[in-house]
N, C-alpha and C positions, 0 to 999 in steps of 0.2 A: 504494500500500500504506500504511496507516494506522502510524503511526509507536507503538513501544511503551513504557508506562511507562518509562523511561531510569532513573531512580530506583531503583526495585524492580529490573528488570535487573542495573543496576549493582549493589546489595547482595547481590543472587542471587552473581552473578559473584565478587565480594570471600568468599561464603561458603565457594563450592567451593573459592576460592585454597587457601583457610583450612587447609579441613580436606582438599584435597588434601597440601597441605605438614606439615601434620603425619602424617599416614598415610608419609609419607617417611621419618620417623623411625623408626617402627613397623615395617616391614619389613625384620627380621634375622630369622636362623636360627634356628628352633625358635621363633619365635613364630607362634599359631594364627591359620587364617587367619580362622576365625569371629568372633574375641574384636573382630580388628582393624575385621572389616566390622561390629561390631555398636555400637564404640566411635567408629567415624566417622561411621555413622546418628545417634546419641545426640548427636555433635557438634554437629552441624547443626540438629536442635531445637534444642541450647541454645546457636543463635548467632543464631535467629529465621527459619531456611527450614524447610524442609521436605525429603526426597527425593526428587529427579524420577524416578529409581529406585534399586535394592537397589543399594547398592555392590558392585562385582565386584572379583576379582583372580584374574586367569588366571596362571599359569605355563609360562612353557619355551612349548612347541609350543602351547601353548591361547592365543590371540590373542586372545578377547572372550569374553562372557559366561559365567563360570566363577563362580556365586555360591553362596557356604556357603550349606547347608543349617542348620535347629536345631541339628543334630547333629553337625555336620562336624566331626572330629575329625584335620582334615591340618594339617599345618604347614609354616612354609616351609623347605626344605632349602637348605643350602650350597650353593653355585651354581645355585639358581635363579637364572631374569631373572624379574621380575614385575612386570606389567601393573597398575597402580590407577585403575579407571577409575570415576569418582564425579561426582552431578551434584546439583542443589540446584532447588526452585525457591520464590519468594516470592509470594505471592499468582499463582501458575499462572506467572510469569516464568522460565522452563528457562536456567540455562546449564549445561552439561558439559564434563570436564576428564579430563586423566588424566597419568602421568607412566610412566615404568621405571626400576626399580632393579635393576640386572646385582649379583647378589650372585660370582657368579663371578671378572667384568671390573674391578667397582669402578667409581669415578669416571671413567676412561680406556676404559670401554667404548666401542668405535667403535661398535657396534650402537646403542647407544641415542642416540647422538653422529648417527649417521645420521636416526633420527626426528626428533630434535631440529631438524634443519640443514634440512630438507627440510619441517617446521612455520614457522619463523623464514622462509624463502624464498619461502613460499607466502603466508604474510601481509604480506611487502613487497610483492604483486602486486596486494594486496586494496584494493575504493574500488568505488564505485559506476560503473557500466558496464566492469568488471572481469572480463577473458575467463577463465573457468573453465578452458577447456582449456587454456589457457594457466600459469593454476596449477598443475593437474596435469602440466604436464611440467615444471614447479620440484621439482616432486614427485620425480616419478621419477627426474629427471637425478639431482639432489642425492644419492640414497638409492643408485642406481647409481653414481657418483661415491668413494662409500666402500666400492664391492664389493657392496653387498648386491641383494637384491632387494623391491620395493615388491609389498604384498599387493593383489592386482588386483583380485579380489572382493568388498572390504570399501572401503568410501566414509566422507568425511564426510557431512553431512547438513545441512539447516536445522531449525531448531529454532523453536517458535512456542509461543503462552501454553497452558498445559497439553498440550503437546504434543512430545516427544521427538524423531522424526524425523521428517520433511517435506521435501517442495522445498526447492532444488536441492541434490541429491548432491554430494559436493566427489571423482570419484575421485583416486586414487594414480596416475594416468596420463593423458595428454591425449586425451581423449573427444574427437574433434572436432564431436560433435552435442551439445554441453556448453553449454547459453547463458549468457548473462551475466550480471554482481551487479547486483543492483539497491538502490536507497536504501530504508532501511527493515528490510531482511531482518536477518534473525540468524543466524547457520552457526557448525558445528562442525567443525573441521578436524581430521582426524586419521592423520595418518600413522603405518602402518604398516610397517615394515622387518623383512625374515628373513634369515637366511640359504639359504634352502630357495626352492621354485620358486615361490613366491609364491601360493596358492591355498588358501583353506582350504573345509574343509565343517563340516555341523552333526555333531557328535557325543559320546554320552552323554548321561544324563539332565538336562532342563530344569529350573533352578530359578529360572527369570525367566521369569515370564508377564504376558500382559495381556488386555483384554478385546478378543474379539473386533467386539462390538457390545455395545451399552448396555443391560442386563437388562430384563423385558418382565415386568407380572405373570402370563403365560401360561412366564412360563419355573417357576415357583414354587419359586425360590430363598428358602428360610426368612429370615425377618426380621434376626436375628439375624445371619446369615452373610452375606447381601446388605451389611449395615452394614459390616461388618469389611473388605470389597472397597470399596465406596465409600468408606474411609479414603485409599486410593490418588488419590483422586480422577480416576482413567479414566487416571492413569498407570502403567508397569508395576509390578509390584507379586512378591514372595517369600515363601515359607513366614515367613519371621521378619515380614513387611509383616501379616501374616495373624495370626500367633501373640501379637503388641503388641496388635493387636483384639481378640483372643478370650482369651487368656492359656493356652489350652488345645489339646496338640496333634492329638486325635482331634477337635476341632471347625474345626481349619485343615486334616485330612485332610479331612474331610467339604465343607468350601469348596468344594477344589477336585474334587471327586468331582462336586458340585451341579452347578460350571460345565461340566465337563465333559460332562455328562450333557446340559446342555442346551446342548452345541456354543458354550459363551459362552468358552471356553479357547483363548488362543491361547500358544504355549508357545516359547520363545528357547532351545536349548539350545548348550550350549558349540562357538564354532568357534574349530575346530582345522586348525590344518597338519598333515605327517607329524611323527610321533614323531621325535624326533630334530634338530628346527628348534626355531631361537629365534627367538621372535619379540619387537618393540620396538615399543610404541607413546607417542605425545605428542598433548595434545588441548586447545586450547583453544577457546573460545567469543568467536568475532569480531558486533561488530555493526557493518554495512554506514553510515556514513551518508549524510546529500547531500555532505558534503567529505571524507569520508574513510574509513577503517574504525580501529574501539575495539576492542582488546584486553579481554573483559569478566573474565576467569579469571587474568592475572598480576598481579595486585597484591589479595594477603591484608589483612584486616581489620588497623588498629592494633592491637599487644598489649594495649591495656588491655582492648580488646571480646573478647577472648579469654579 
């Protein structure tokens, strides 16, 4: 496997630090959850990345892809837990991250203490020719160790140049047909931890899309609106991805109305556990090498590049 810019990588990884650490601050009570995901995209241009996708923030029982819409007018309540899962990349170089913040539990949250410990355990397994299944049961033990239960249906992933998720899955449990790391790769580890039976599904409306294939002039996707998708550059992409292109919101409905129409829409809507479950996730961006594996997502820019 050809080994990848390390460089750009590396500044990818330093960005998400960045502006995941700051969005930490940002998530109190009564603050909007739009304003935050629109002020952490904004960050990330003007730190030199780009968005490998929309910033999300799930809450409570919503475990992953919960992205404001233009309009989204929720905020975050008193005892939420909430999910920040945000990703950067630089010249196509993806790394992804993510943190919780138990507005409920506080700092002393065992939930998120549980993600935490069971991320931390999985990356002391990591190195090249490093058993995945193996990880996955640092996983699970750990996360059952504090009571909880590990989301079984939701994996990490590899990650590659303009490319989100990929070979090889990292799950929350020991796969035993799970093969090994290899040098070269780059993976995103992400434990997730509930209290509930650990399974979620898709549900409500999707506001994280992407393409399903690469548009064709037989799709006859207008000039104009083809552009404003190819801003994404073939990564996922949201109503606000859409609306920075076009500045107008009957020409970002019309976008995705086009892609639709011509089956180019493939559409991520929010998974959820049962109402009633909290769920905890922690994420960073490992790169594999020939001697060892690099943490690319814990360590933020100096303050003065901020």
């Amino acid at each position: 496997m050809k080994p990848p810019d390390l460089e750009k990588l590396r500044l990818s990884g330093r960005i998400s630090a960045t502006v995941r650490e700051h969005g930490r601050k940002l998530i109190v009570a009564g603050a909007s959850m739009r304003a935050i995901a629109e002020e952490l995209e904004q960050m990330i241009y003007d730190l030199g990345g780009r968005p490998a996708f929309p910033v999300q923030m799930s809450r409570n029982h919503i475990a992953a892809h919960y992205c404001s819409s233009t309009d989204d007018a929720t905020h975050i309540e008193p005892g939420d837990i909430v999910k920040l899962d945000l990703g950067t990349h630089v010249d196509g170089y993806v790394t992804d991250n993510a943190l919780t913040v138990d507005l409920k539990n506080g700092p002393s949250s065992a939930l998120v203490a549980a993600s935490e410990a069971a991320l931390a355990n999985a990356i002391a397994a990591m190195g090249p020719g490093a058993s995945i299944t193996e990880i996955g049961q640092r996983i699970e033990s750990t996360i059952k160790a504090f009571g909880f239960t590990p989301i079984y249906n939701l994996t990490g992933h590899g990650v590659a140049r303009f490319t989100v998720h990929c070979s090889p899955s990292i799950p929350n449990y020991p796969d035993p047909k799970a093969p090994r790391l290899r040098p070269n790769q780059t993976i995103a580890c992400e434990p997730f931890a509930c209290d509930g039976r650990g399974f979620i599904q898709e549900e409500g409306k999707a506001e994280v899309f992407g393409l399903a294939r690469q548009p064709k002039p037989k799709d006859k996707i207008p000039p104009e609106l083809l552009a404003a998708v190819e801003t994404a550059q073939g990564l996922p992409f949201a109503r606000r991805t859409l609306l920075r292109a076009l500045g107008d919101q009957q020409k970002v409905e019309a976008t995705l109305q086009a892609l639709e129409r011509a089956k180019l829409l493939h559409e991520y809507p929010p998974l959820c556990e049962k109402r009633g479950v909290r769920v905890a996730q922690t994420e960073h961006t490992i790169f594999i090498g020939e001697s060892g594996a690099e943490v690319l997502t814990n360590q933020p820019l100096p303050p003065r590049a901020v």
